[in-house]
Structures are given as C-alpha cells and as structure tokens.
N, C-alpha and C positions, 0 to 999 in steps of 0.2 A: 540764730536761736537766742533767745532774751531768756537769761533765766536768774533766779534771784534767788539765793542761798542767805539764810537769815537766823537767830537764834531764836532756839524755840520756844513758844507761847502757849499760853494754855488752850488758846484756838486752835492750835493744830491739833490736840490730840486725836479729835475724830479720823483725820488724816490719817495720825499716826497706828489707830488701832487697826483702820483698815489694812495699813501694809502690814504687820504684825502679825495678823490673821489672814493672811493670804501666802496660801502653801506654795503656788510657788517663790515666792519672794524668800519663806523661811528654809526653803527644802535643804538647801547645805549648811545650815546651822541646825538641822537636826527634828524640823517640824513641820514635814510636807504635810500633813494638814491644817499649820498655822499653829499659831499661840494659843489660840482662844481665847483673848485676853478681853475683859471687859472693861466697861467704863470707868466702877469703883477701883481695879489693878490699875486704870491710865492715871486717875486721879492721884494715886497712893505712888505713884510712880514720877510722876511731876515733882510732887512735894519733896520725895528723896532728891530728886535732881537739883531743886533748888538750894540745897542744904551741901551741894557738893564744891568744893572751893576750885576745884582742880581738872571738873569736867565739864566740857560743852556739849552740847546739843544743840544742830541745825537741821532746820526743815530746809527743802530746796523745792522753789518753785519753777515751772516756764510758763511762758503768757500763753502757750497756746495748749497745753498739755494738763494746765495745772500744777497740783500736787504730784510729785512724782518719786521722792523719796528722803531719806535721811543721813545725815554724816555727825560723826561725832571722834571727840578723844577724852580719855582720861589718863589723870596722872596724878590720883588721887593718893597713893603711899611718898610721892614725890622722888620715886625710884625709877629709874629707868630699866627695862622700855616702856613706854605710854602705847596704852591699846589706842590704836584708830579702827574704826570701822566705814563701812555705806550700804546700805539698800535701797534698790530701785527698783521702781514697777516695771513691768516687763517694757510696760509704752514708752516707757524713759532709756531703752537700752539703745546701744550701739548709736547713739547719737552726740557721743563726745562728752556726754552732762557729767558721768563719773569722774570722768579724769579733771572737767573743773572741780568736782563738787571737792574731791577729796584733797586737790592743789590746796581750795579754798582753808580744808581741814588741818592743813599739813602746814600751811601758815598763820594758822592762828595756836595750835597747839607749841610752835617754836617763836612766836612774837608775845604769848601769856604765858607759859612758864619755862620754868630752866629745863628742862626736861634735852636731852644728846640724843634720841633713840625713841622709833615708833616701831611699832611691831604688829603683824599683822599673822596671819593663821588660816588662811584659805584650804577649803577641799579642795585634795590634789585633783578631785575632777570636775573640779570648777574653773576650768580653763579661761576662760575670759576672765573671771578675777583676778588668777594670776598673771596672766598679762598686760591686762591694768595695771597691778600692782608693780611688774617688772619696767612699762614704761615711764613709769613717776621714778623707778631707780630703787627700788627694793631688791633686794638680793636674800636668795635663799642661805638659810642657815644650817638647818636637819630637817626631816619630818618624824612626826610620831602619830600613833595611832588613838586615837579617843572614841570611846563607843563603839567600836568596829568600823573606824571611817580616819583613812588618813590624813594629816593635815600635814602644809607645807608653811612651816613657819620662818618669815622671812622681817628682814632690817632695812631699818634706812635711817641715815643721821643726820642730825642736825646741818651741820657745813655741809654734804655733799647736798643735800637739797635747797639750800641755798645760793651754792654756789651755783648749783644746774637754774635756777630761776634769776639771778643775776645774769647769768649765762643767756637765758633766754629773751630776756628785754628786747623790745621792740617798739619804735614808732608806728603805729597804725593809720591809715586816713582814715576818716573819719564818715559815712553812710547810713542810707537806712539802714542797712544790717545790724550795725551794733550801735546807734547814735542814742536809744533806751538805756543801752547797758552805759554807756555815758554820762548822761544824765543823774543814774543812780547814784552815782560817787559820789561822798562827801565828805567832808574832813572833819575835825573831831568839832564838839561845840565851842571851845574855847580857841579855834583856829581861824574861826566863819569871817571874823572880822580883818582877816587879812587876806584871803583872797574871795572872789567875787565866783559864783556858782558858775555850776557848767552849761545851765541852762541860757544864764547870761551871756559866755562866753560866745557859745555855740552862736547864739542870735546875734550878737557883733558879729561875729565874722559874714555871716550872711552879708550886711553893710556894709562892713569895709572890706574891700576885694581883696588887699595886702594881706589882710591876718592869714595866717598858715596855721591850723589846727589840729591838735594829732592826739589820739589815744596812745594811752602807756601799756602796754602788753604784755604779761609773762607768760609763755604757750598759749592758753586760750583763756586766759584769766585778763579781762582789763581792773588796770591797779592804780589807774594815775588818768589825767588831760595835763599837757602841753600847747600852749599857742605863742608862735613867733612873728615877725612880720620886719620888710624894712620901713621904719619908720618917715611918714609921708612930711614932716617936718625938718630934723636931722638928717635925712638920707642914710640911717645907720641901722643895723639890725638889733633889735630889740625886743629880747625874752620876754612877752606880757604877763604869761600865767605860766605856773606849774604848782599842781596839786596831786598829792596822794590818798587815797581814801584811806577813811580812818582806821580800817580793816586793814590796813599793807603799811604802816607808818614802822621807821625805826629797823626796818629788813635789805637800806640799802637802795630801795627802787629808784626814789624820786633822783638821787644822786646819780647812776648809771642812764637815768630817761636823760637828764642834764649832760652826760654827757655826751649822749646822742644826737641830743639837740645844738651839741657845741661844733661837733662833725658835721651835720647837717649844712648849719649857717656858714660856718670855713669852708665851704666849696661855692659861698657866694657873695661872701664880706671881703669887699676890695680894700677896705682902708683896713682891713686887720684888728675889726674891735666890734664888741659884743656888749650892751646893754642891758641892765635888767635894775628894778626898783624892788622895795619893799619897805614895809615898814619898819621901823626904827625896831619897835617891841618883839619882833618876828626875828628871836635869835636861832631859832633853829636855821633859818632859813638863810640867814648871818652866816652861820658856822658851814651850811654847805657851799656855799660861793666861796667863800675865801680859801676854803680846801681846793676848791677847783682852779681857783688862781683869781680869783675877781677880786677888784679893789675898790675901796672906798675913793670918791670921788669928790663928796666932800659938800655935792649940788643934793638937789631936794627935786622932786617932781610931786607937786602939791607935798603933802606929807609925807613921804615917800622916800628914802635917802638911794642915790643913784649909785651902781656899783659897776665896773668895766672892766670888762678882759678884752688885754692885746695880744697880740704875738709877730 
C-alpha cells in the first residue's frame, strides 16, 4: 500500500470538508451528522492555520484510494502535552494507514518542537482508536466525562517513542510493494548535492548485480535507502549511499540503519574492513562515521574523501 502523508494545502480543502462533513467520520467527536462546514469556514480556517507557529497539518493520501484522511499536532501554548489527532474515511480503515499516518505525526511533532508529551482523548467506545493509540505506546491516564460522553485520556512521551522507533529499525529489500514509497524520499534541499536520488540508486543497481539495496524502516513507516555492495575493483565492501528523508532527519535513524548495515556486511567482509566516501562539506555525515568508529583515510575517490572501519 503506497500512501503519501504531506502538509496541508490549500487544494485539499475540498478533501478536507468532505471528511469534516461526514457523520460518520465525526461521530465520536460529537457530530454524527458532520460539521456542516462550508467553503468560506475552510477558507477562514486555512488562513488561521497558516498563522499558527506551532501546529501542523497533513492530508494523507494512497495511490489507489485517494484522499483518505488527516493528522495533525499542536503545541501552540508551547506547554506540554501537544494535542495529536487523525481521521479516516471509513475506506481507509483497518488497513494499517493510521498507525502510519500518526507514527508520521508523532515524528514530526518531536523533530519540530520541544514539546516531552502528546496526549490524546479518544471515546471510551471508540475502541479501535484506543487501540491504535495503545499500540504507538500511549498509555491511559484518567477518564472524564464531557457532554455526556466518556473519554479516555491517554500519554505518550517523547523518549519512549523514540526509543520504541530506534527500537524498531529495519533493513527492508527492496520490491514492487514498496519501491514508490522509495522513491518518494528525499532529503532536504541543501543535502541534494551530496548524495544521488533513489531513483538513481535504484536504476544502478538494476546494472550492477553486486549493489545490495535496502529500505530503512521504522514499523511501517519507510525513513531512509541504503545500498552496499562488494566492490568489483578493491574486492572490499563498500557503503555507497545512505539517506534519510528530510521528514525523519536528526531522530537518530540514519545512524541505527548504519549500524545495521555494519552487521549485515561483518557476516561477510573477510579482510575486516568497511568503506564508505563522502564529501568533504557533508559534516553531518563526517560526524556520524567517526562516532561509529570510521576513520579518515586520507585517499579521495573523485572528490569524495574515503573513510574505513576495521576490526
């Protein structure tokens, strides 16, 4: 399933009125026959949004479904806890797209502000909610009653959601199944020039039979590509790429994918050593090798300065 979680535009709104207006979508927030909200409240409602420093808003699409629903957080007092929400259309249910949509939510609300603490407030007889919500790691607090209608209001913090998505990294191969959701990845604009798209990547390896290419995985969220291969020159293994989309940068991934990929190749690097280039300018990229044990070597491959772990 291809689905594509994005912030929000002023094209979605027709989207957005629709699910808005549609009772069952609202029913456990209190408006089984919908909002009623019209175009001049979407418009008047955009324009607040864009004026808010502290809250997102994303549409979530899939290729074959469509439009299917919305996530968002705010942490607009900059007090914790930050409201997260989601709605989906009924078509969008029980097909896993929640528990991305809101992973997606739940890492951009701890990678854009300081915010320790999200909190959510589901109808106690919205049982599928809460156990969405229980399996991302929320944990009930109290309930209280509002309007005549119970709610279960539950936490989840910053580290233990992070550490559960470090926790859950993964090398994926690479397929039709998910080689779109591949593709979409990108890293930020001021990155582009140090490593080469996935689309490229992907099309090498097609031609070179060595390269070994892997999606980066957190539960069902891809966050990253990796490609290694042993190199048909040197006979030595040789990290080629590794990128994080610019949506998951700075939370840890690409470093835990790295060390996946260090595992990986140590169950088939005889001489005990691991290669990987980059560019000189590319300190980020600097700073997570040598944390990992790589050294400077001192050689160049075209512009590119070469860096090597033994053991």
């Amino acid at each position: 399933m291809s689905i594509t979680i994005r912030e929000t535009k002023e094209k979605d709104l027709n989207h957005l009125k629709q699910l808005w207006n549609d009772g069952d979508v609202m029913y456990y927030v209190g408006f089984p026959q919908g909002l009623g909200t019209d175009d001049w409240q979407m418009s008047r409602w955009y324009e607040r949004l864009q004026a808010k420093e502290q809250t997102k808003h994303y549409c979530v699409y899939e290729k074959d479904l469509g439009f299917v629903g919305e996530t968002y957080f705010s942490w607009e007092d900059c007090q914790d806890p930050a409201i997260i929400d989601i709605k989906l259309l009924a078509k969008a249910r029980g097909k896993k797209i929640a528990f991305r949509a809101l992973s997606f939510c739940l890492d951009q609300l701890f990678r854009l502000t300081k915010s320790q603490v999200a909190c959510v407030d589901p109808d106690s007889e919205n049982i599928p909610a809460i156990k969405l919500y229980q399996s991302l790691g929320f944990q009930e607090k109290h309930r209280f009653v509002d309007d005549n209608r119970e709610h279960v209001y539950m936490e989840l913090g910053r580290e233990n959601w992070q550490t559960s998505r470090l926790n859950a990294i993964q090398l994926v191969s690479i397929d039709r199944s998910n080689y779109m959701d591949i593709l979409r990845l990108k890293v930020n604009k001021d990155q582009m020039e140090f490593v080469a798209t996935n689309a490229v990547s992907l099309a090498q390896s097609k031609y070179q039979e060595e390269l070994v290419p892997k999606a980066i995985y957190s539960f069902l969220t891809p966050v990253g590509f990796v490609m290694y291969c042993m190199d048909s020159d040197d006979q030595e293994y040789w990290i080629y790429r590794l990128m994080v989309d610019e949506h998951f940068q700075g939370l840890g991934y690409g470093k835990k994918a790295l060390e996946l990929t260090i595992e990986e190749i140590k169950k088939h690097a005889i001489n005990h050593l691991i290669r990987i280039s980059f560019e000189p300018a590319n300190h980020i990229a600097k700073e997570c090798y040598e944390s990992l044990g790589f050294s400077n070597t001192g050689r160049f491959d075209g512009d590119e300065i070469i860096y090597e772990l033994t053991w």
